[in-house]
C-alpha positions as CSV (number, residue, x, y, z in Angstrom):
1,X,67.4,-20.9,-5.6
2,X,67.3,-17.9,-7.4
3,X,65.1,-17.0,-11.4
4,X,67.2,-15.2,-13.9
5,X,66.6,-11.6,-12.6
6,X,68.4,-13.1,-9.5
7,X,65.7,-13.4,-7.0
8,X,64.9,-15.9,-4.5
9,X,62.3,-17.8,-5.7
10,X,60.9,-19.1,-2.1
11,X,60.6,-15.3,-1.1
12,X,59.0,-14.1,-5.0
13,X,56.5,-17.1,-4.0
14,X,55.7,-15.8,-0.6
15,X,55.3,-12.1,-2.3
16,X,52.9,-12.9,-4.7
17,X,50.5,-15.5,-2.3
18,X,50.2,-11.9,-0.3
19,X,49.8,-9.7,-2.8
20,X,46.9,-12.2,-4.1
21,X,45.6,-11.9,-0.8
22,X,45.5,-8.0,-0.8
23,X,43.8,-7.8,-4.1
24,X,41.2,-10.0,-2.6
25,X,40.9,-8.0,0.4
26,X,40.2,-5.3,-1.4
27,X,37.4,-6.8,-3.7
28,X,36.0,-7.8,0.0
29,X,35.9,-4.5,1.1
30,X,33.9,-2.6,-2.4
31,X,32.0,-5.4,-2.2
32,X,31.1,-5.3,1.4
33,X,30.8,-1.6,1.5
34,X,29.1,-0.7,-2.2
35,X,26.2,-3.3,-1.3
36,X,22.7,-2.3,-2.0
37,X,23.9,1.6,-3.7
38,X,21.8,0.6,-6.2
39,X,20.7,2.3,-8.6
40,X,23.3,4.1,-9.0
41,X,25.6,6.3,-11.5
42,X,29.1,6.1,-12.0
43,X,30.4,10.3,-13.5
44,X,34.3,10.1,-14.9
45,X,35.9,13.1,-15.8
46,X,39.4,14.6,-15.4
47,X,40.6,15.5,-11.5
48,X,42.3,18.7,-13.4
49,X,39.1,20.2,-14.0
50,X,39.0,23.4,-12.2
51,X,35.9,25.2,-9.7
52,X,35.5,27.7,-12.2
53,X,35.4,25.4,-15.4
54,X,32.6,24.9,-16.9
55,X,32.3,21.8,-17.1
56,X,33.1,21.5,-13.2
57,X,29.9,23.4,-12.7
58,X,28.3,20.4,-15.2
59,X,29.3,17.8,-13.6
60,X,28.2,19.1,-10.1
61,X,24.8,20.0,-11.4
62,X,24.1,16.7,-13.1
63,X,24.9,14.7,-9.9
64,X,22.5,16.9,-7.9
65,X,19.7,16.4,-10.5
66,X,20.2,12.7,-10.5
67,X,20.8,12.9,-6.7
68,X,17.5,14.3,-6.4
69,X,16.1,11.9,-8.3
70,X,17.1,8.7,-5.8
71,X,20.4,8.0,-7.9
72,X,23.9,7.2,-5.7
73,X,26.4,9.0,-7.5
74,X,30.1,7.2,-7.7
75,X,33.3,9.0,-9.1
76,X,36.7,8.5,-8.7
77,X,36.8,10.4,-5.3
78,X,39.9,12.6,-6.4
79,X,39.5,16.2,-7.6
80,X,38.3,18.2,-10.4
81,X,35.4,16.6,-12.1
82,X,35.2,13.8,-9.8
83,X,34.8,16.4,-6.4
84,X,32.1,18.5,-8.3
85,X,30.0,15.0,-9.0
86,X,30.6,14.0,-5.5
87,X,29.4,17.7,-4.3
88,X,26.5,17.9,-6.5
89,X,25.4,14.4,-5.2
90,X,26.0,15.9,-1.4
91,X,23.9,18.6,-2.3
92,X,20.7,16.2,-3.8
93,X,21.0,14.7,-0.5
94,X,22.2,11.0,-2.3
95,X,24.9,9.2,-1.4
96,X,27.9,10.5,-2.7
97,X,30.4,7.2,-3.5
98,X,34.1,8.4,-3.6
99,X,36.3,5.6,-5.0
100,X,40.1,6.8,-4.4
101,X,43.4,5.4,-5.7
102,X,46.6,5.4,-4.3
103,X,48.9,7.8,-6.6
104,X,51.7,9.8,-6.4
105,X,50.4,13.4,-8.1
106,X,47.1,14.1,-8.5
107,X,44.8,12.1,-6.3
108,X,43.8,13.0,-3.0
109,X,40.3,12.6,-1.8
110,X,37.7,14.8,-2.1
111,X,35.8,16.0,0.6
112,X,32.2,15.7,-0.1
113,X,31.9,12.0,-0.6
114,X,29.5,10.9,2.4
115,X,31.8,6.9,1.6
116,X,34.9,7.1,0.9
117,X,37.3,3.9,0.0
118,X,41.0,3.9,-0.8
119,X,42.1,1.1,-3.1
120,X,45.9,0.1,-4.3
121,X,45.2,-1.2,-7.2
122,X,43.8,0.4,-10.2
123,X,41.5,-2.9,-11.8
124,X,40.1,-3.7,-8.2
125,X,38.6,0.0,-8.3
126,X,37.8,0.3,-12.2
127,X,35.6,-3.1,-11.4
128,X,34.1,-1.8,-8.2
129,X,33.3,1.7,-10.5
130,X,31.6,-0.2,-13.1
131,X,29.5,-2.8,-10.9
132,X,27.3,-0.9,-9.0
133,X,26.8,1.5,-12.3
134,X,23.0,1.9,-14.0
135,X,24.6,4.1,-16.2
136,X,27.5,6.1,-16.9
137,X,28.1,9.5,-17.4
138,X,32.0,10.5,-19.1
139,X,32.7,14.0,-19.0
140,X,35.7,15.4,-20.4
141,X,38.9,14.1,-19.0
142,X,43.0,12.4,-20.3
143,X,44.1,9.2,-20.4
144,X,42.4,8.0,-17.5
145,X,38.9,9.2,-18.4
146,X,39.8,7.6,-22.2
147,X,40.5,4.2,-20.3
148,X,37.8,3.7,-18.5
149,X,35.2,4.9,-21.0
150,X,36.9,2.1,-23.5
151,X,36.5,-0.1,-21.2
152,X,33.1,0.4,-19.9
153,X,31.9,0.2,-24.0
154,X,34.3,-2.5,-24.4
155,X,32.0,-4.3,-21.3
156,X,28.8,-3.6,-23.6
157,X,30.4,-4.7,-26.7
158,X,31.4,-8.4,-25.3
159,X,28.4,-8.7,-23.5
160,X,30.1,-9.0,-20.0
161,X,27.5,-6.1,-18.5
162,X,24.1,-4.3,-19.8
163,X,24.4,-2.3,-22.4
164,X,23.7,0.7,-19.7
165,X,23.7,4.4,-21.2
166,X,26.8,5.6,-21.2
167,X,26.7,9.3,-22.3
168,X,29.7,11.7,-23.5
169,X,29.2,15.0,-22.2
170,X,30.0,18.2,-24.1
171,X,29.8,17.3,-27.9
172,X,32.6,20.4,-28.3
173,X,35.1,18.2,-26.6
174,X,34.3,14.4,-28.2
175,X,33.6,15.2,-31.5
176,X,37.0,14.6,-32.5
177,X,37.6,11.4,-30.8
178,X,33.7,10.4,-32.6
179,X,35.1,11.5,-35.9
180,X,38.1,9.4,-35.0
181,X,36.5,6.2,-35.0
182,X,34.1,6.7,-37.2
183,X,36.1,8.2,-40.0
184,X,39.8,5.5,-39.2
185,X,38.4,2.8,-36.7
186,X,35.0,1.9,-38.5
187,X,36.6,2.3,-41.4
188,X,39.5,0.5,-40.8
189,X,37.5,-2.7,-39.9
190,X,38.2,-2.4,-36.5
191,X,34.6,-1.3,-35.1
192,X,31.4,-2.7,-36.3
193,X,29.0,0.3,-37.2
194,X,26.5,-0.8,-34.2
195,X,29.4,0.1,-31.6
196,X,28.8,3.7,-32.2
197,X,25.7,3.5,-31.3
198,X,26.9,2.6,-27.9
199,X,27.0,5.5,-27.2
200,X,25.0,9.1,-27.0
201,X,26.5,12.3,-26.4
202,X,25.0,15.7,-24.5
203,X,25.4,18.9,-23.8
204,X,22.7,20.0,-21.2
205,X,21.8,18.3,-17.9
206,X,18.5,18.0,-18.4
207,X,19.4,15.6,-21.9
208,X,21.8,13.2,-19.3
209,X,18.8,13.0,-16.5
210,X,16.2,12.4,-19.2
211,X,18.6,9.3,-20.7
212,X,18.9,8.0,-17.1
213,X,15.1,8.0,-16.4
214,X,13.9,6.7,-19.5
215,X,16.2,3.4,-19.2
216,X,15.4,3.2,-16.0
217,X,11.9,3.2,-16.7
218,X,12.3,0.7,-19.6
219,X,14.4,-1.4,-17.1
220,X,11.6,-1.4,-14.3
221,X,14.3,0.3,-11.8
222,X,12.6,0.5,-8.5
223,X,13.5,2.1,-5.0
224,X,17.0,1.2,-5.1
225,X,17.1,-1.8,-7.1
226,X,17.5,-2.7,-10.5
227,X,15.0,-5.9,-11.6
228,X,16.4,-6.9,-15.0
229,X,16.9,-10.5,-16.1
């Protein structure tokens, strides 16, 4: 029997039971793999970023700061702002947590991640990103960085995780999209004003590692654990 796009049913079935099975396998593996990376803190930014960028030279000195400071440091394991977090965190002798994608252009792994894991799917990795996060640092980036720092303040806002820090870096570069939803989304209806507060925005290292610690502190975040109710 064949649906109405002219496939066989029995074999669409078949497809789908594996592909079910191959998302699960790779929630097995993050899980299996990220255990016990605790505390640690998840940097986004765009893989176009280039060594000499400023903001390349940012990224990779906030990761060694908080890689000093006992944090694991997870990024998207491509290039651009996602290598210099990962080499930063290589250089403050953390673990450096590189969390690859499958793509066409663009993503290759990085080279200074000390675990590295390759996922197909792009929710399986933006869950196993957020998971193991104590906070989140979003430097500037396109459409990808955009999604997943919507998403990771969409997480606060509903209450599905702890309203972790999650800190814009480089006020030059997010002003506009701050003005944005205050000045149409708020008041448009479509924010409350207590979801801008969700977020705090930096433009020195030291600001981003003094964030960190203080929740931390606040938290009771010991060794490499997080004890919060």
């Amino acid at each position: 029997m064949r649906n109405n796009r002219g496939y066989e049913i029995n074999d669409l079935a078949k497809e789908e039971s594996w592909r079910l099975l191959r998302i699960m396998g790779e929630f097995v593996t993050g899980f299996d793999k990220l255990a016990g990376v605790e505390p640690a803190v998840t940097i986004y930014g765009s893989a176009r970023s280039k060594p000499e960028h400023k903001y390349y030279a940012k990224a990779e000195e906030i990761a060694n700061l908080l890689g000093e400071r006992g944090f694991s440091i997870i990024t998207g394991g491509g290039g651009g702002i996602m290598e210099a977090a990962n080499k930063g965190a290589t250089a403050g002798k953390s673990e450096s947590i590189g969390l690859n994608i499958e793509l066409p252009d663009e993503q290759a792994p990085n080279t200074h991640t000390s675990q590295s894991i390759t996922f197909d799917h792009f929710f399986v990795r933006k869950v196993m990103l957020v998971k193991y996060a104590t906070a989140f640092v979003i430097m500037p980036g396109g459409l990808g960085t955009l999604d997943e720092l919507t998403e990771v303040l969409t997480l606060i806002q509903t209450h599905k995780i702890k309203p972790f820090p999650v800190i814009l870096f480089g006020s030059e570069y997010w002003s506009g999209f701050l003005g944005w939803l205050r000045d149409t989304t708020l008041t448009s209806g479509f924010i409350s004003a207590g979801d801008l507060g969700l977020v705090r925005i930096c433009d020195e290292p030291s600001e981003v590692i003094k964030i960190v610690e203080n929740w931390c502190s606040k938290q009771k975040v010991i060794g490499r654990k997080v004890l919060i109710k």
